[in-house]
DOLO-364942 format. One record per residue: residue number from 1; x, y, z of N, C-alpha, C in turn. Coordinates in Angstrom, 2 decimals, decimal comma. Layout:
+-----+---------+---------+---------+---------+---------+---------+---------+---------+---------+
: seq :    n.px :    n.py :    n.pz :   ca.px :   ca.py :   ca.pz :    c.px :    c.py :    c.pz :
+-----+---------+---------+---------+---------+---------+---------+---------+---------+---------+
: NUM :       X :       Y :       Z :       X :       Y :       Z :       X :       Y :       Z :
...
+-----+---------+---------+---------+---------+---------+---------+---------+---------+---------+
***
This chain:
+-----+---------+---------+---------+---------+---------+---------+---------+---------+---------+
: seq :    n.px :    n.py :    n.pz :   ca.px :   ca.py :   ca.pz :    c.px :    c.py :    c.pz :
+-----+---------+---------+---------+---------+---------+---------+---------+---------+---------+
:   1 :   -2,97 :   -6,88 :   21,16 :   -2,91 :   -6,80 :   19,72 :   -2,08 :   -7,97 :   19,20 :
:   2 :   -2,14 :   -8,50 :   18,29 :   -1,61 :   -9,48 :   17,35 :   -0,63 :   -9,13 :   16,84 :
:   3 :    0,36 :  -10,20 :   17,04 :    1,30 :   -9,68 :   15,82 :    1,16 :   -9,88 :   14,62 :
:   4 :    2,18 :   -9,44 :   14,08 :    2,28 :   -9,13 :   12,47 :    2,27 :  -10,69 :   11,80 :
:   5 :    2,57 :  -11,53 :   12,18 :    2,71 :  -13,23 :   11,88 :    1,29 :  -13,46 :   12,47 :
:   6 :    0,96 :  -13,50 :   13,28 :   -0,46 :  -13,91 :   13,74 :   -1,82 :  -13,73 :   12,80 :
:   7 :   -1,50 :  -11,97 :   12,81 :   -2,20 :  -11,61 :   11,46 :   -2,13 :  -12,65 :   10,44 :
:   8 :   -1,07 :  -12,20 :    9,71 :   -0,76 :  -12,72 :    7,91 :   -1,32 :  -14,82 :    8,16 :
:   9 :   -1,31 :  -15,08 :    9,14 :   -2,04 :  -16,57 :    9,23 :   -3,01 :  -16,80 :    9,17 :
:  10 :   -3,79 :  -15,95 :   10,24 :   -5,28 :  -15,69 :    9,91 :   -5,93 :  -15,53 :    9,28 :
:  11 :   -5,43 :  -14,33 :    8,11 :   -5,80 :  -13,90 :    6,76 :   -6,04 :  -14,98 :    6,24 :
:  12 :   -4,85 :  -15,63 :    5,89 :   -4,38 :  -16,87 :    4,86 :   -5,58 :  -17,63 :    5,40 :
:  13 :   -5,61 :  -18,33 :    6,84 :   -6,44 :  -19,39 :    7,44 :   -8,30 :  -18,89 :    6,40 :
:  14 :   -7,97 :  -17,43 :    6,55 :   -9,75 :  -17,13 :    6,06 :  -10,16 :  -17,48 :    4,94 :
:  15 :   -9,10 :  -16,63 :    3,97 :   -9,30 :  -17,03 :    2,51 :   -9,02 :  -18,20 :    1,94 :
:  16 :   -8,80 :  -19,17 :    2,40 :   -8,51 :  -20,77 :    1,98 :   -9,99 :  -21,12 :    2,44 :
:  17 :  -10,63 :  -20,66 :    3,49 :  -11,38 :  -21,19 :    3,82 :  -12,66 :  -20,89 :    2,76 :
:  18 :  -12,42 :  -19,55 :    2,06 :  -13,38 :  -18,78 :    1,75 :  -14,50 :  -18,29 :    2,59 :
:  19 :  -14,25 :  -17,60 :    3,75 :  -14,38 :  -16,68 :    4,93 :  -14,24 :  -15,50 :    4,46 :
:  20 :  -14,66 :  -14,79 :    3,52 :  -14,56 :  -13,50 :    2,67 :  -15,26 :  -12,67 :    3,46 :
:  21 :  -15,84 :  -12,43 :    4,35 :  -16,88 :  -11,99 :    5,21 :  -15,86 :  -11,62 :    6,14 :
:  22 :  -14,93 :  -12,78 :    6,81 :  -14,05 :  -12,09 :    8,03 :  -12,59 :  -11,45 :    7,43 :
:  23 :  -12,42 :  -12,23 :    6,45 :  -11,27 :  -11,75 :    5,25 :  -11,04 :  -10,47 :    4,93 :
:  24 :  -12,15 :   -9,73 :    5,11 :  -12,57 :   -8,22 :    4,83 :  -12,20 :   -7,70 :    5,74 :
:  25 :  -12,80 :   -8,00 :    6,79 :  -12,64 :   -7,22 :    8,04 :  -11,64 :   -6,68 :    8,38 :
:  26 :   -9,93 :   -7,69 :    7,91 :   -9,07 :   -7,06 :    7,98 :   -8,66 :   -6,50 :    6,87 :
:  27 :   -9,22 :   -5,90 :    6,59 :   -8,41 :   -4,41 :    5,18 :   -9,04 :   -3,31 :    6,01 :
:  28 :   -8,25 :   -2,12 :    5,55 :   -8,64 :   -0,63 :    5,98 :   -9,56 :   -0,26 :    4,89 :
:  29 :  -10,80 :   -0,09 :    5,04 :  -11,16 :    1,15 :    4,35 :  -10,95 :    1,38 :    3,12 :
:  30 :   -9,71 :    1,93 :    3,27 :   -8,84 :    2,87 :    1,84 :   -8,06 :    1,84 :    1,63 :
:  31 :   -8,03 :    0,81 :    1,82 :   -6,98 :   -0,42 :    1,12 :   -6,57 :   -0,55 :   -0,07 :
:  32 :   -5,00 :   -0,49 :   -0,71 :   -4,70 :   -0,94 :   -2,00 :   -4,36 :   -1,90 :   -2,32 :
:  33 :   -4,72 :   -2,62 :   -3,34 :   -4,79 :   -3,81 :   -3,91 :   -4,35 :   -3,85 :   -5,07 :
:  34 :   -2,73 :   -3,99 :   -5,31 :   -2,12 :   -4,24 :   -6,51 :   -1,99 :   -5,34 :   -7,21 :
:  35 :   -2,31 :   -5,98 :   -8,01 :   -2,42 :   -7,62 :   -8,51 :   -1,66 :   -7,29 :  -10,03 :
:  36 :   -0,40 :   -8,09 :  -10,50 :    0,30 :   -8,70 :  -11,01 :    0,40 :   -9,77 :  -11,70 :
:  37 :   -0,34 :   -9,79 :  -12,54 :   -0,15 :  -11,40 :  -13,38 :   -0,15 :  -11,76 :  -14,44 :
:  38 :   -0,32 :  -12,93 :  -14,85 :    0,26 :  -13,42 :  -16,35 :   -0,89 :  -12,90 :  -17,29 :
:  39 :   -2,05 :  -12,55 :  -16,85 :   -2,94 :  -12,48 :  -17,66 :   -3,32 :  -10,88 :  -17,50 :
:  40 :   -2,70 :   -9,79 :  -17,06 :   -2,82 :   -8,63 :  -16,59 :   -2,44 :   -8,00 :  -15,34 :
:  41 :   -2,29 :   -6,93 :  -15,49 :   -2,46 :   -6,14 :  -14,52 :   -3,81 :   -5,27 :  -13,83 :
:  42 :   -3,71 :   -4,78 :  -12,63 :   -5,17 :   -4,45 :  -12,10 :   -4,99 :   -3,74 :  -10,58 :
:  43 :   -5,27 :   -2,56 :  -10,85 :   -5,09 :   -1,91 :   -8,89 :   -6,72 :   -1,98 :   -8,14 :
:  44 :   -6,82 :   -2,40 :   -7,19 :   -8,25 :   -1,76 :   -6,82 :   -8,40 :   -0,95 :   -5,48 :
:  45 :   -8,92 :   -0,11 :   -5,19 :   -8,75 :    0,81 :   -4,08 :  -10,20 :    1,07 :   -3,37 :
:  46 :   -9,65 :    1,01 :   -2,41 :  -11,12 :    0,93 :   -1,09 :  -11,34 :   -0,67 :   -1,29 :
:  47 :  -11,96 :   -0,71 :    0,55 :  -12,21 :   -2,16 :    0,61 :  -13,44 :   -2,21 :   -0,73 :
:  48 :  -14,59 :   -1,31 :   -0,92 :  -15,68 :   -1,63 :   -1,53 :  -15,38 :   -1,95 :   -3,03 :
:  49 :  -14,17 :   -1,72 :   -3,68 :  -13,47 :   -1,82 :   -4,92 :  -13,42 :   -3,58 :   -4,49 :
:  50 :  -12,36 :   -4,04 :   -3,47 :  -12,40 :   -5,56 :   -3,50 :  -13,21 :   -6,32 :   -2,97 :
:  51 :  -14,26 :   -5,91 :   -2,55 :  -15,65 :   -6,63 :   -2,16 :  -16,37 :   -7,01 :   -3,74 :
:  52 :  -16,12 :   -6,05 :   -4,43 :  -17,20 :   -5,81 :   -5,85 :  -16,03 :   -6,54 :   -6,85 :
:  53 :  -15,02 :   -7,27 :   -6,75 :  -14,09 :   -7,28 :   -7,67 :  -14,77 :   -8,42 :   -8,43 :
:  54 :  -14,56 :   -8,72 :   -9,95 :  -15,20 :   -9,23 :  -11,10 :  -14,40 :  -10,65 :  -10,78 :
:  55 :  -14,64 :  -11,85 :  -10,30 :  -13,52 :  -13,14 :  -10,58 :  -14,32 :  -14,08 :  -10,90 :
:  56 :  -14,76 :  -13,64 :  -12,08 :  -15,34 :  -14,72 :  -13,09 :  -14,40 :  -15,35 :  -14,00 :
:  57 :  -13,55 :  -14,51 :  -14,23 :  -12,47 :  -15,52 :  -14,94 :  -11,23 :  -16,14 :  -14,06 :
:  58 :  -11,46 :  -16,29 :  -12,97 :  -10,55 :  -16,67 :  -11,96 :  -11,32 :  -18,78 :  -11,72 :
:  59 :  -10,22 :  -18,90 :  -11,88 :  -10,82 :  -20,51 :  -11,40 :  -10,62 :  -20,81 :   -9,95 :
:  60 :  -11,49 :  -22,25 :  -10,26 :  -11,89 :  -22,62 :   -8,82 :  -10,81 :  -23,52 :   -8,13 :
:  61 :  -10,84 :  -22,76 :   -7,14 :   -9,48 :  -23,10 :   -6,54 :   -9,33 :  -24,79 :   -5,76 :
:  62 :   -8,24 :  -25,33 :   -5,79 :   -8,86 :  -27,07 :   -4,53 :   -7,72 :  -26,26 :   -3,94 :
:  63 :   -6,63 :  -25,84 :   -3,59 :   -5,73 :  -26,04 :   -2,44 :   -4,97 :  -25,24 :   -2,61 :
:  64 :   -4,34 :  -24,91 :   -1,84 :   -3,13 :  -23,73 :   -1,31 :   -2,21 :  -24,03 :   -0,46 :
:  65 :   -0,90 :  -24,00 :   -1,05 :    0,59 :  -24,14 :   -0,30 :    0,92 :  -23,16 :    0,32 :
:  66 :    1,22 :  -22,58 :    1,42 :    2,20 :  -21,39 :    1,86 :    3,99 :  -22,50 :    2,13 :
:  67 :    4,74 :  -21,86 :    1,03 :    5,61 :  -22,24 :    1,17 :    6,93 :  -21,19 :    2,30 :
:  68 :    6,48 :  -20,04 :    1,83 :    7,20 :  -19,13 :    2,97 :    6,82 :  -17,77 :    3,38 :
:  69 :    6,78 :  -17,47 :    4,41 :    6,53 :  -16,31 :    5,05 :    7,21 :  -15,73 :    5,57 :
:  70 :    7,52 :  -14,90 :    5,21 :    8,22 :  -13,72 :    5,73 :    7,80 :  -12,38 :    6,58 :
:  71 :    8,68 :  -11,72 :    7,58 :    8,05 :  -10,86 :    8,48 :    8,65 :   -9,73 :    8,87 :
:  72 :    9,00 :   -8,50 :    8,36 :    9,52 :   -7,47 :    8,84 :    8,70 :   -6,54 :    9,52 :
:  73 :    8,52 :   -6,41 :   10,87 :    7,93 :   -5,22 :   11,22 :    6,21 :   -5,50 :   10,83 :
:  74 :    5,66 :   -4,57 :   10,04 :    4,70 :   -4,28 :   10,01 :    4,11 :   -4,79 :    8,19 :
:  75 :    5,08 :   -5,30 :    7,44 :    4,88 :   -5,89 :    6,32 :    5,15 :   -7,58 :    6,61 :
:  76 :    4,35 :   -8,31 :    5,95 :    4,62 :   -9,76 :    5,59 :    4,78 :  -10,06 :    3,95 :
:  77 :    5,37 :  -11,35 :    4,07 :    5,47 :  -11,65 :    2,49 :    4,91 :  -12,73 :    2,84 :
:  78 :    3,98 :  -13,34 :    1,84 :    3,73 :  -15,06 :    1,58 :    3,71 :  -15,48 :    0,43 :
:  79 :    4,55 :  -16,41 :    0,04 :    4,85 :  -17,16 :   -1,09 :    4,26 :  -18,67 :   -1,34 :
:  80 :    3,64 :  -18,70 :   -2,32 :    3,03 :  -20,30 :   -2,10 :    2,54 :  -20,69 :   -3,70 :
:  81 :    1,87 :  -21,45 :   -3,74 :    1,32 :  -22,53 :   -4,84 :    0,06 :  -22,66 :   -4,83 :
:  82 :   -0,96 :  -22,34 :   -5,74 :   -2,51 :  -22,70 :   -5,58 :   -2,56 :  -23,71 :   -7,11 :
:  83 :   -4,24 :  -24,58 :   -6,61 :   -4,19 :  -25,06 :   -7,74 :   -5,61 :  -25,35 :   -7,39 :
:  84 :   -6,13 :  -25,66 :   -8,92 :   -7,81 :  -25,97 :   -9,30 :   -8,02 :  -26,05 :  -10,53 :
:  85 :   -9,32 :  -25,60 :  -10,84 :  -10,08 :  -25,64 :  -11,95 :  -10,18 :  -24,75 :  -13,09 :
:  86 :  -10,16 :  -24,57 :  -14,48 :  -10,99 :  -23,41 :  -14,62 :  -11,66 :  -23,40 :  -15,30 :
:  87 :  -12,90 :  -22,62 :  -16,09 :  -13,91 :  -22,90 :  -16,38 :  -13,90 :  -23,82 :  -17,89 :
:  88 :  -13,00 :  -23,80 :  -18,94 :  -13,04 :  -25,25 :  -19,13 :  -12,60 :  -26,33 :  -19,38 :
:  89 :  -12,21 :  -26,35 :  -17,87 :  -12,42 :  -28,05 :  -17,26 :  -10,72 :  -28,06 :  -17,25 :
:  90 :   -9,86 :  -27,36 :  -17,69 :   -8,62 :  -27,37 :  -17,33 :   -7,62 :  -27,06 :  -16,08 :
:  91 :   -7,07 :  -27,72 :  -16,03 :   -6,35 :  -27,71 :  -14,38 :   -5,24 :  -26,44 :  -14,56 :
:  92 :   -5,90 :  -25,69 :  -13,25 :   -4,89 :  -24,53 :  -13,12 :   -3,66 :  -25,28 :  -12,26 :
:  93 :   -2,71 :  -24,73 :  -12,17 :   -1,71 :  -23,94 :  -11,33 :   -0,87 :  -22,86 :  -10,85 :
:  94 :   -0,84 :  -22,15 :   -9,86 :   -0,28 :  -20,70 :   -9,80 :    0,49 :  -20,89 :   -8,79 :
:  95 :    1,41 :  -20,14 :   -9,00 :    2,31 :  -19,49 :   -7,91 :    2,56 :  -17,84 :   -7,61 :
:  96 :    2,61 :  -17,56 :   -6,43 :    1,75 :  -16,06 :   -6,36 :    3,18 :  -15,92 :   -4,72 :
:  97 :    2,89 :  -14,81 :   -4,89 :    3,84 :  -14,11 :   -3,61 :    2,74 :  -12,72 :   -3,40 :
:  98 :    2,57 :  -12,46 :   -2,04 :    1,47 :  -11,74 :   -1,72 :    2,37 :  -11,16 :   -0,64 :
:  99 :    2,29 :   -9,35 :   -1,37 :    3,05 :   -8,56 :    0,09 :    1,79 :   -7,55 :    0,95 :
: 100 :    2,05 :   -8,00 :    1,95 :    0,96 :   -7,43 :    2,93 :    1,69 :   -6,40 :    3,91 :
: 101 :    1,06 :   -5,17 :    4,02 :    1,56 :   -3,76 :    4,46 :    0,50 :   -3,87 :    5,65 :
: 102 :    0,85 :   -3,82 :    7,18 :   -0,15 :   -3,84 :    7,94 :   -0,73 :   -2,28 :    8,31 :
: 103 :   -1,48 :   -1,66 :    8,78 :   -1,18 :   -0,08 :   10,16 :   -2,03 :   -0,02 :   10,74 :
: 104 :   -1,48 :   -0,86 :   12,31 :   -2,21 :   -1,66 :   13,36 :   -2,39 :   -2,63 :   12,59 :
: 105 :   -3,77 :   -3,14 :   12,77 :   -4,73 :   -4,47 :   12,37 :   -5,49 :   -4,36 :   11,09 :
: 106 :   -4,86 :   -3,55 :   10,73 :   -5,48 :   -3,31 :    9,48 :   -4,49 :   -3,55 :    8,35 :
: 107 :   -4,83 :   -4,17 :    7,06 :   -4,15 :   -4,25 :    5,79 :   -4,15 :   -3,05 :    5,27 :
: 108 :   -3,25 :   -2,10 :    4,97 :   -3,02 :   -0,91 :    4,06 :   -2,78 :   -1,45 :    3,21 :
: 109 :   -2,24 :   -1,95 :    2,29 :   -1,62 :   -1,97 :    1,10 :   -1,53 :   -3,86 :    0,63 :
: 110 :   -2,11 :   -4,18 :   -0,41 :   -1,57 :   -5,91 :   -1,04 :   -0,82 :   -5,24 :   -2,29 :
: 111 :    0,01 :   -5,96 :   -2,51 :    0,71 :   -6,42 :   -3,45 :    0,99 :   -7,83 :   -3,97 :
: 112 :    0,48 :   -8,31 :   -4,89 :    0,30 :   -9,43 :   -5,59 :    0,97 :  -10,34 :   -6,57 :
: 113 :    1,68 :  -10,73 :   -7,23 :    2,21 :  -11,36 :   -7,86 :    2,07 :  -12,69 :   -8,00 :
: 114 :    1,16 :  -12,89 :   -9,30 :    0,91 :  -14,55 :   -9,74 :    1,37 :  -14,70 :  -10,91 :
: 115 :    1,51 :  -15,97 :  -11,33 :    2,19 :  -16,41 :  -12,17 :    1,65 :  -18,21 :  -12,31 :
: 116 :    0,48 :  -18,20 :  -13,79 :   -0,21 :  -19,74 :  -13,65 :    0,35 :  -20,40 :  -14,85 :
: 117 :    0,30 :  -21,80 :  -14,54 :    0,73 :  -22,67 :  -15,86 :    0,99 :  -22,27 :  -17,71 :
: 118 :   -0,39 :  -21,58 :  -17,42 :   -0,71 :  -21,41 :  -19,05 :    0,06 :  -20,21 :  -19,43 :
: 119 :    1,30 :  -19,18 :  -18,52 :    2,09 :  -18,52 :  -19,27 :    3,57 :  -18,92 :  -18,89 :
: 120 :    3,42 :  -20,32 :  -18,30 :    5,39 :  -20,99 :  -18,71 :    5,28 :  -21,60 :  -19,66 :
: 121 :    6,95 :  -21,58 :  -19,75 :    7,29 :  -22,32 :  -20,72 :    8,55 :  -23,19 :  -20,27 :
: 122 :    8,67 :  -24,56 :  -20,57 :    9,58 :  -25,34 :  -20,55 :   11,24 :  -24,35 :  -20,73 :
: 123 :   11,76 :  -24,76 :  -19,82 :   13,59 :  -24,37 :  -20,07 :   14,36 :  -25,45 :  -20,66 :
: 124 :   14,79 :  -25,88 :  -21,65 :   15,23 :  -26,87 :  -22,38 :   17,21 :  -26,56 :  -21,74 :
+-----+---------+---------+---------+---------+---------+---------+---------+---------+---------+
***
């Protein structure tokens, strides 16, 4: 079995890749999916809830930082920086911290937290 770091890399390695197909594979079933952000809030439950999820208003991503990862046990944290497109024609940026609940090889539980350009504001 993999550890808990092995996992949370892989994941990451999939979905950068947009590997949504093997990306899946690791959630349970009954997986919760809490997402956090500047533009709302949103839970979705069962993998078939985040297979079907609506990200039409989500832009298109060029790249992804993992700036830190963290590892207790059977939860990971990853903290990082994405950035891209969005539909018009304006350059995103986000910063997001993603808590991942493992049991075994399976994802029980995301927790999400993003945070993109268009809701900072300058600190004078």
């Amino acid at each position: 079995m993999k550890s808990t770091r092995e996992k949370i890399e892989e994941i990451n390695k999939l979905f950068v890749a947009g590997n949504m197909e093997q990306f899946m594979d690791y959630l349970a079933d009954d997986v919760v999916w809490e997402m956090y952000t500047s533009s709302g809030n949103m839970t979705m439950n069962g993998k078939s809830e985040v297979e079907n999820m609506d990200g039409s208003d989500m832009p298109e991503h060029t790249s992804f930082e993992f700036s830190t990862v963290v590892v207790e046990g059977d939860i990971a944290s990853v903290q990082g920086k994405s950035t891209g497109n969005r539909k018009d024609g304006t350059e995103y940026v986000g910063y997001f911290c993603d808590v991942y609940h493992f049991n075994g090889d399976k994802v029980s539980k995301i927790v999400s937290y993003v945070i993109d350009n268009k809701s900072q504001k300058a600190i004078n």
